[in-house]
Every structure is written in C-alpha cells, then in structure tokens.
NUMIRO-656728 format. One line per 10 residues: number of its first residue (from 0); their letters; for each residue z, y, x of N, C-alpha, C. Coordinates in pm, whole numbers, plus 50000, padded with zeros to 5 digits. Layout:
BEGIN
NUM	A	Z Y X Z Y X Z Y X; ...
END
This chain:
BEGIN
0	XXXXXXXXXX	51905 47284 49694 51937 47384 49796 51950 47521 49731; 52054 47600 49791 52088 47729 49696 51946 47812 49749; 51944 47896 49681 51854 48017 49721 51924 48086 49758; 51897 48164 49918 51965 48274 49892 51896 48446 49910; 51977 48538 49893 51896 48654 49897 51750 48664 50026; 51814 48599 50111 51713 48605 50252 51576 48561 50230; 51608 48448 50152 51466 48370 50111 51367 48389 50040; 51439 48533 49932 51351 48573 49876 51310 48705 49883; 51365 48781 49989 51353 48833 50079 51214 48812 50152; 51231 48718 50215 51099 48660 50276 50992 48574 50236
10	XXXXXXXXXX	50991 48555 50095 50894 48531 49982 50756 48603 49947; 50880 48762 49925 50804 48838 49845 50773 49002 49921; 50843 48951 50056 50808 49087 50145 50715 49086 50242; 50608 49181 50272 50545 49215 50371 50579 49183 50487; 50511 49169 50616 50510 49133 50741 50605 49240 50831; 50600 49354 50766 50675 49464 50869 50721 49553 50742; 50799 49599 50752 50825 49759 50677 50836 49879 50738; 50865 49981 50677 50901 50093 50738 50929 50225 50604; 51013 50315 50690 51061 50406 50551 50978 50542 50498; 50970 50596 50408 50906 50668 50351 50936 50814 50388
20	XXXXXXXXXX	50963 50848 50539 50969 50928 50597 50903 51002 50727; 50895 51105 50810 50848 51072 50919 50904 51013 50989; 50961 50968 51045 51037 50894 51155 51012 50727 51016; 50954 50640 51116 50920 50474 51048 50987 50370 51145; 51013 50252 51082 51089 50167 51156 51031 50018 51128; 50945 49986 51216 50849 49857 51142 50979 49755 51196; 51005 49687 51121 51082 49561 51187 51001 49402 51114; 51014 49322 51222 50947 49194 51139 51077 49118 51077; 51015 49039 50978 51187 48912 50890 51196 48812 51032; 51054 48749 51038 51076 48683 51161 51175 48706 51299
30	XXXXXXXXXX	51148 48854 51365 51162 48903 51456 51368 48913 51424; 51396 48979 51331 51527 49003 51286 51579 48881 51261; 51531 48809 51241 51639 48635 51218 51583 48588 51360; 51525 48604 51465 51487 48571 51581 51627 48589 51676; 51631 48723 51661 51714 48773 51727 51835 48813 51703; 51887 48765 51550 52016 48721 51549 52068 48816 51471; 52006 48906 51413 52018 49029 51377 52012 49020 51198; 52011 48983 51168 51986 48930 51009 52021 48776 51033; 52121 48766 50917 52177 48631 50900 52153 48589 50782; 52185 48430 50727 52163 48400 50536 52220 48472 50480
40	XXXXXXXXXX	52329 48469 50573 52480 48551 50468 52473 48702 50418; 52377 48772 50510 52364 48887 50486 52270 48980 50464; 52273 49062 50362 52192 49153 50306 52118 49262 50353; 52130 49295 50489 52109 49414 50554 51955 49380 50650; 51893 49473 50657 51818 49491 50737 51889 49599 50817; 51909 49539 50947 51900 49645 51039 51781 49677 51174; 51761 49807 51138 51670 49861 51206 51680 49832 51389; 51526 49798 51393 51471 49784 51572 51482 49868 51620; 51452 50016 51559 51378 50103 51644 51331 50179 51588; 51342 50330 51650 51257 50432 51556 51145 50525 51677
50	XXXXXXXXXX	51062 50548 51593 50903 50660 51675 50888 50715 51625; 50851 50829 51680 50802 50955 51644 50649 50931 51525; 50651 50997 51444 50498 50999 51384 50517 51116 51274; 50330 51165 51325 50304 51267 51250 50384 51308 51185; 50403 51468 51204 50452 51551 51105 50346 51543 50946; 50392 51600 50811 50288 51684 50728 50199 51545 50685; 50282 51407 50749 50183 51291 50650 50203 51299 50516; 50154 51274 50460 50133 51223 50266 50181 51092 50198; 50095 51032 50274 50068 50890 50280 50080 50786 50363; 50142 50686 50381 50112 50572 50458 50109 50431 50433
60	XXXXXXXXXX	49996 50398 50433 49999 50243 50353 49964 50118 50452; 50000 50016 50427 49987 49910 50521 49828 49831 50477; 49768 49795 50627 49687 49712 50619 49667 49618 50704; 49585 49500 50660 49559 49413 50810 49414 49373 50798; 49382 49393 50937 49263 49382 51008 49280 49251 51082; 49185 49157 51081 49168 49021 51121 49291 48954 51137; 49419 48959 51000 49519 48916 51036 49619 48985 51099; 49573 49103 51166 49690 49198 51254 49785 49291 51121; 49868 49363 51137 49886 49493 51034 49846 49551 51109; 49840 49687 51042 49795 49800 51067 49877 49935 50924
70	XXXXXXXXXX	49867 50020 50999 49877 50145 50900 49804 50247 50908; 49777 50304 50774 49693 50402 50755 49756 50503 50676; 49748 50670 50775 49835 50764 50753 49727 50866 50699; 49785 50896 50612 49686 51077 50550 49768 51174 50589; 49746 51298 50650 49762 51391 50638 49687 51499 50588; 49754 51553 50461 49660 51659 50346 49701 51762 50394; 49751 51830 50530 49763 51966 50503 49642 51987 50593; 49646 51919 50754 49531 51957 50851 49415 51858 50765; 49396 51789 50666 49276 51760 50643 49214 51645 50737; 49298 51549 50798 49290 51431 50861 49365 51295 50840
80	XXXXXXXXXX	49331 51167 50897 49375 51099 50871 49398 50956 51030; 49495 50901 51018 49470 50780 51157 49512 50654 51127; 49462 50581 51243 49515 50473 51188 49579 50376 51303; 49680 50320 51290 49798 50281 51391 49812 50131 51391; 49797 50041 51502 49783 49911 51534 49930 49885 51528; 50041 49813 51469 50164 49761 51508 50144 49620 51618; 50223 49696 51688 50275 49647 51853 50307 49488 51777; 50212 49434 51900 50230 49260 51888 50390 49215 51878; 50469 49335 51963 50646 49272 51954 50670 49302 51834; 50634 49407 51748 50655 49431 51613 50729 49566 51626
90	XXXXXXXXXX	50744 49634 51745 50817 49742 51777 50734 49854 51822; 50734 49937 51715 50627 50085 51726 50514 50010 51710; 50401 50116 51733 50264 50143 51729 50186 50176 51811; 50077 50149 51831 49946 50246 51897 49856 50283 51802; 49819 50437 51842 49704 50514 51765 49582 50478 51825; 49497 50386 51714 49334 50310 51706 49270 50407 51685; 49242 50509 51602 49138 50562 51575 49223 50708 51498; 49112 50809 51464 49172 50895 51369 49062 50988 51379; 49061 51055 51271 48943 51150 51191 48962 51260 51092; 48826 51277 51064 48865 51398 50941 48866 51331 50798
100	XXXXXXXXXX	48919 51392 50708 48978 51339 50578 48925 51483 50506; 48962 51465 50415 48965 51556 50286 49095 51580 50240; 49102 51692 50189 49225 51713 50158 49260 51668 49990; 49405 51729 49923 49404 51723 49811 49373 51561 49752; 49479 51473 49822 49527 51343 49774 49615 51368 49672; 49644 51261 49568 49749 51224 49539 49846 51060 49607; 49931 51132 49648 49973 51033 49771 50055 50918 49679; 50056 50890 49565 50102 50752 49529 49990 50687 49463; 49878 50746 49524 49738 50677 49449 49638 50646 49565; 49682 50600 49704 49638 50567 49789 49671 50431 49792
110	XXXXXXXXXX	49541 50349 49845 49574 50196 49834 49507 50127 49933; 49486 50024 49939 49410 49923 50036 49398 49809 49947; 49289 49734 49978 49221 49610 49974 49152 49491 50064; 49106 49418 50060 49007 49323 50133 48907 49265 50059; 48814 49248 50088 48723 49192 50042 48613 49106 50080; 48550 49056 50072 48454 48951 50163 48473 48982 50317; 48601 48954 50316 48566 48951 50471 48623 49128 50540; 48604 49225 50447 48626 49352 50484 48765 49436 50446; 48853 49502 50499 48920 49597 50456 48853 49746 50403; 48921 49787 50302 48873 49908 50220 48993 49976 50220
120	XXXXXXXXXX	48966 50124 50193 49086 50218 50152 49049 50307 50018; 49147 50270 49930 49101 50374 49794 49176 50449 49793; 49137 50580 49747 49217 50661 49762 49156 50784 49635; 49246 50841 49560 49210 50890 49456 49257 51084 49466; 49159 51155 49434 49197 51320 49432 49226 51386 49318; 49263 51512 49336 49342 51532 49213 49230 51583 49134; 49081 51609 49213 48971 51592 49126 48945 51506 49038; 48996 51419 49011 48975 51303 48949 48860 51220 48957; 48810 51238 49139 48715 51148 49160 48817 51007 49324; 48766 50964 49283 48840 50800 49335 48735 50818 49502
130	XXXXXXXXXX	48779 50753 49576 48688 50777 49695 48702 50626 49767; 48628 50528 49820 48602 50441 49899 48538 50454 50014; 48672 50381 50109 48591 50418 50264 48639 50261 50318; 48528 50197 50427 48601 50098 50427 48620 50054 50645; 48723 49994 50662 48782 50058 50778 48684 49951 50854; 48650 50030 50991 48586 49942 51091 48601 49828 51139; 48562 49749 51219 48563 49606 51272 48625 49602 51346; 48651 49743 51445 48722 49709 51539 48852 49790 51541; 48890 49846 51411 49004 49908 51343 49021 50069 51401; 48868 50122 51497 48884 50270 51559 48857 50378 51456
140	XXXXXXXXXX	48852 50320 51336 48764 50461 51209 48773 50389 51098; 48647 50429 51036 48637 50397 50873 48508 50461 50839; 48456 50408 50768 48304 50469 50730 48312 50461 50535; 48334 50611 50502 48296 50635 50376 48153 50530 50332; 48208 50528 50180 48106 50431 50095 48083 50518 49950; 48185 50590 49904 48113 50660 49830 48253 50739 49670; 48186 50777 49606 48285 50901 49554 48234 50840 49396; 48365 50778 49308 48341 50753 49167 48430 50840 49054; 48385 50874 48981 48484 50902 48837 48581 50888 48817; 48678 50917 48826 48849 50880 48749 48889 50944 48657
150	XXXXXXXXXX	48954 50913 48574 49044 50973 48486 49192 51061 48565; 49188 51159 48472 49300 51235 48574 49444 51155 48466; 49520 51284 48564 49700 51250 48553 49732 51130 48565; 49710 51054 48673 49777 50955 48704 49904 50980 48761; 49992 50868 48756 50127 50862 48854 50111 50794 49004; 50055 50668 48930 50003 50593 49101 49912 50504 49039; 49812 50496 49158 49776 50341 49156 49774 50241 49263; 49813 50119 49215 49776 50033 49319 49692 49943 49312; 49735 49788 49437 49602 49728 49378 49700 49580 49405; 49613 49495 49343 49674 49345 49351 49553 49257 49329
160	XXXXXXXXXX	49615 49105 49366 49445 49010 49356 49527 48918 49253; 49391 48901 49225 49370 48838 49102 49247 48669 49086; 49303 48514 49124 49217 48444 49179 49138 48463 49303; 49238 48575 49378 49173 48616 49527 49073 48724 49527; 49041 48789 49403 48970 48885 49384 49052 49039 49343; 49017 49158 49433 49101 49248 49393 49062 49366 49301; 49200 49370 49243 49143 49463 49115 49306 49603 49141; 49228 49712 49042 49325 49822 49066 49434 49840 48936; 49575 49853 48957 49606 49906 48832 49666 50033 48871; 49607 50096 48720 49659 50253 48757 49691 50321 48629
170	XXXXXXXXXX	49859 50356 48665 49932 50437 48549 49947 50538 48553; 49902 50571 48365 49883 50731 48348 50023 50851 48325; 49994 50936 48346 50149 51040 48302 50084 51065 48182; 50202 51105 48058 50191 51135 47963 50117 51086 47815; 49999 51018 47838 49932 50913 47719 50041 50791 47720; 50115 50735 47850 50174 50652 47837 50077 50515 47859; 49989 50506 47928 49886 50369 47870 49892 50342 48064; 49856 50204 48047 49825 50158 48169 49679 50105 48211; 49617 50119 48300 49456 50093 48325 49441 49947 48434; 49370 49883 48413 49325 49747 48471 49182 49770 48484
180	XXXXXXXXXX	49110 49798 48651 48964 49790 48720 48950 49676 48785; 48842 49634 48789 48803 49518 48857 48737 49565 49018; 48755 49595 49129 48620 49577 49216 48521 49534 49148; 48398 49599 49237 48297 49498 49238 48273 49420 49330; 48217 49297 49316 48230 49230 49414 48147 49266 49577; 48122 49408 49509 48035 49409 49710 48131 49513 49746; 48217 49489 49685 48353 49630 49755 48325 49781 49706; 48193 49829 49651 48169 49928 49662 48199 49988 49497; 48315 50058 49443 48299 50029 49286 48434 50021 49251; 48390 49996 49084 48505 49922 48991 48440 49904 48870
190	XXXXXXXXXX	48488 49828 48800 48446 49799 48678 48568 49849 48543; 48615 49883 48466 48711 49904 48423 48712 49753 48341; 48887 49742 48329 48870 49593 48233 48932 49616 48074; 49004 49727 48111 49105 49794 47990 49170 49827 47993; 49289 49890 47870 49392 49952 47892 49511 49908 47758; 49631 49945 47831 49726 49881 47756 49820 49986 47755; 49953 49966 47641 50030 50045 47598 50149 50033 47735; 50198 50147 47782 50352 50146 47877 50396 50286 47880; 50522 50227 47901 50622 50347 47880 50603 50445 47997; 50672 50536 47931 50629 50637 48050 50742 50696 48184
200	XXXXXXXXXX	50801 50759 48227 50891 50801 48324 50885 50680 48385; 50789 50657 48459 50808 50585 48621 50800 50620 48694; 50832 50604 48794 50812 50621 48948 50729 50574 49051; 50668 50722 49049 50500 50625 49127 50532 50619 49247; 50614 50636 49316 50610 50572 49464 50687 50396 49449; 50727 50372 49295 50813 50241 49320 50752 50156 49193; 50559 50155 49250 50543 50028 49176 50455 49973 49237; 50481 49792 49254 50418 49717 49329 50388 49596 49242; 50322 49534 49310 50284 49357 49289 50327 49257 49354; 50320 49161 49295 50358 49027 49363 50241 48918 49295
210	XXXXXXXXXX	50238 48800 49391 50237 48664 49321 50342 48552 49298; 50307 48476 49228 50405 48353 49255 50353 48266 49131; 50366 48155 49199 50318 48008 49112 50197 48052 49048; 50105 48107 49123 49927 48120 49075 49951 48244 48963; 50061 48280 48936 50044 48453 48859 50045 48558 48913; 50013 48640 48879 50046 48793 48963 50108 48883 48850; 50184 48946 48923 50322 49038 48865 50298 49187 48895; 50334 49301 48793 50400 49390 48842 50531 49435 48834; 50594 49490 48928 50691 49524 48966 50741 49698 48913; 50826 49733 48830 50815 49903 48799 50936 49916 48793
220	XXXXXXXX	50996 50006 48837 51082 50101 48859 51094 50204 48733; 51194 50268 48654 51191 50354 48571 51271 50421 48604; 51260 50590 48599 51379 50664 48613 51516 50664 48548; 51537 50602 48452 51641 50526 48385 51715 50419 48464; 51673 50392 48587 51722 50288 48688 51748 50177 48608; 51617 50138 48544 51570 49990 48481 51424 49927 48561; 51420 49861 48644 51327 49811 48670 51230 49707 48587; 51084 49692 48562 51043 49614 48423 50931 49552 48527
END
C-alpha cells in the first residue's frame, strides 16, 4: 500500500494544532477527514475556525490532562499565565484557570511533560534558573514545585520520552553543543546526562521530537533551510 502524505501526516502529528500567532486555529486530522475537508490526495489543511486569544502571549504550548488537550499560554508583559480546555468538537476553547506568572521567559524554552500520572510545565528564565510547576487535577491552576540552575544562552528547549520516561533537550547559542537531562523520577528536577557537539544557527521555535519503531528522534530546522 502506497504511503501517502496524509498518513504521515497523521503518524507524526499532534491531536489539534494551531498557529504561532494571536488569533489560533485548533483543527483535529480526525475532525478534517470527518468532514470531508482534507482528502488522501491532498496536502492542505484547511482551517475550522478562528478565536480571539490573548493579546502580548509569549508562549503557547500544548498539553493533556486525563487524555483531554489543553493549552498553556504565558503572557510576559502583564506577568500572567492561563490555561484553555479545547472544545470536545475540537472548535475553540474554554478558559480553566489562570494566574500570576513571572515574567522574563524565554518563550522557545517553555515545555510540558507527564509523569507518574501528573502533567508538569518547564519553563526556563533568562536568569538562567529553570522553574517547575505542575498543573492541577482538575486543570483550574498549577502549583509551583520549585526553581533549579541552568546554564544560560539557550535557543530552545524541549522535551521528549525516552522508554516512557521524560527527559529535556536543550540547545545552546554560540558554544554550539547540545544538552541531554533526565527528570527525576518524582517530577521534581533533572539530572543532566551530557552533552554533545551541534551546529549552530537553528531555529528555536522549529525543533521537535518524534518516535517511531521504539526510537526517538529529533527534528531541527536550520536557517540555511536544511532541516537535520
């Protein structure tokens, strides 16, 4: 059977997307081949629907809570942050919860995890201290866990699992080297595992992970419009 773009498409993509702007457009793969709207033949996502959201966000990263998504928005200028349930149709949002934050993110070094059972949010300052908060049960808040060490000048970090266990990678500007942390296993932490040689001019809003066939991958983008 051929492969075609769609399939891997829906392999290696998230449950919803949305664009790196204010105005977001969650659409599901499901929902768009449901409704006729995405075909094999074709390459396009076309958009459900657009909502209003926050002006002056930073950040917005996807999470899921007992299986649901969810998103989690920073805003660094008022010094807050919320967090938004996606609509069971897959169209817009409702605002769950929202609070005070700290300011002075670096917004391609915001991440999410899971862990026994729990969602976490890492999120790193240009202090070069890393911060763990990990989001409520019933997805209305988040309760800080605590403030660790980092190394500065990063570009981004993210995170990926590893035998189902999640660990952070995070690339530096200018040394050129790339960093591999382990969690600890009670969520609260990291362990560092090491560091390795990589090139430099990437693009920290365009690097991700994958799995496939029991490996895990990263995905990088170079300003040279070479992806590695």
């Amino acid at each position: 059977m051929k492969i075609t773009e769609l399939d891997i498409v829906k392999k290696f993509s998230p449950a919803f997307y949305f664009h790196e702007n204010e105005k977001y457009f969650p659409c599901s793969i499901e929902h768009l081949i449901e409704k006729g709207t995405l075909k094999n033949s074709d390459t396009t996502l076309i958009d459900i629907g657009k909502w209003e959201y926050s002006s002056n966000t930073i950040s917005v990263v996807p999470f899921y809570l007992n299986g649901h998504p969810h998103l989690f928005g920073l805003n660094s200028e008022n010094n807050s942050a919320s967090i938004n349930r996606i609509n069971d149709d897959g169209h817009g949002w409702t605002e769950v919860g929202s609070g005070k934050w700290q300011s002075s993110y670096i917004r391609t070094a915001i991440t999410t995890y899971e862990l026994n059972g729990k969602t976490y949010i890492w999120a790193l300052k240009d202090n070069d201290r890393a911060y763990i908060s990990q989001i409520n049960e019933d997805g209305n808040g988040w309760t800080d866990i605590g403030s660790w060490k980092w190394q500065s000048n990063y570009v981004a970090v993210i995170s990926f699992y590893l035998n189902g266990h999640p660990y952070l990678f995070g690339l530096k500007r200018g040394n050129d080297r790339a960093y591999i942390s382990r969690i600890n296993d009670d969520g609260h932490g990291w362990t560092d595992i090491g560091s390795w040689k990589w090139q430099s001019n990437y693009i920290g809003t365009a690097i991700t992970s994958y799995e496939l066939n029991g490996k895990t991958y990263i995905w990088a983008l170079k300003d040279n419009d070479r992806a590695y």
